[in-house]
C-alpha positions in Angstrom: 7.8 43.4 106.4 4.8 42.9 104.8 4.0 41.3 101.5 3.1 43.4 98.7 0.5 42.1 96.8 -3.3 42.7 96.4 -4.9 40.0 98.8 -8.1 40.5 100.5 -6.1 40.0 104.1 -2.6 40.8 103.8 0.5 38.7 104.9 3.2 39.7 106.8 6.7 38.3 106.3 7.2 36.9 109.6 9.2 33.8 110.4 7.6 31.1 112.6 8.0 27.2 112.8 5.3 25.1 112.2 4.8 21.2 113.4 2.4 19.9 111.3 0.6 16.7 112.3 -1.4 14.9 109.8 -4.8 13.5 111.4 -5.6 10.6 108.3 -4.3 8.3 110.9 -0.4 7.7 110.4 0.4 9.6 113.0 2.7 11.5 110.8 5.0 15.0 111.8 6.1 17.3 109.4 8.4 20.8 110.4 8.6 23.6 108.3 8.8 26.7 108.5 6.7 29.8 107.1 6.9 31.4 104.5 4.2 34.7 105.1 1.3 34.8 107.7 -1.9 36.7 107.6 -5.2 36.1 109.3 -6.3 34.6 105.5 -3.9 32.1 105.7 -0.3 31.3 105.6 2.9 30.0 103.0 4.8 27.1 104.0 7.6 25.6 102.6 7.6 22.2 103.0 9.9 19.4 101.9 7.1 17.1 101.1 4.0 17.6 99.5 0.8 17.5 101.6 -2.4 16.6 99.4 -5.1 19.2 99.0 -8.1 18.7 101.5 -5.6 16.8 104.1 -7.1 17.3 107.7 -4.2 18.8 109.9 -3.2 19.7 113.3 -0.9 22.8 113.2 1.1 24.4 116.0 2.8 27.7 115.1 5.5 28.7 117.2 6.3 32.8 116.9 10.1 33.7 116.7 11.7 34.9 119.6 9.1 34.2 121.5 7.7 31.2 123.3 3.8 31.8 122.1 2.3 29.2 120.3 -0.9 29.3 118.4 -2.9 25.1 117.7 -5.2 25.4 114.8 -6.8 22.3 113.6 -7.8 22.5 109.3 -7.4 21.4 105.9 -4.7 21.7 103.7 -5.5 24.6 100.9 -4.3 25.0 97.8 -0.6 24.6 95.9 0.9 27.4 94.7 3.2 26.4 92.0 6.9 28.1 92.6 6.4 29.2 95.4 6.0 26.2 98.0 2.8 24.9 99.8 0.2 26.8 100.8 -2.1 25.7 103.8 
């Protein structure tokens, strides 16, 4: 369940989908789904690319479940091979 590797915060390999709205005025939706989570920050895959420093609107919604968790940032940094990191 939880990714092995040597972050400061681990992530946890939990499933949740993501609606990602862009704030740069177009109004623009993205879904996707994550990848890991952890309270340093999350792996998305995404199916378009989402350019560094992009202000965002994010609404997580936890499997099996009907919590949701709004977070408004910036996009972080890309992660080559293994999909966008937010």
């Amino acid at each position: 369940m939880f990714d092995e590797n040597r972050r400061k915060y681990p992530r946890v390999n939990y499933p949740c989908q993501l609606t990602i709205w862009l704030t740069d005025g177009s109004n623009e939706t993205i879904m996707a789904n994550t990848t890991n989570i952890g309270i340093g920050g999350l792996c998305v895959h995404l199916h378009q690319e989402i350019v560094v420093g992009t202000k965002l609107d994010i609404q997580l919604t936890f499997a099996n479940t009907n919590d949701t968790l709004q977070v408004h940032r910036k996009s972080g940094a890309l992660l080559q091979g293994e999909g966008k990191i937010l």
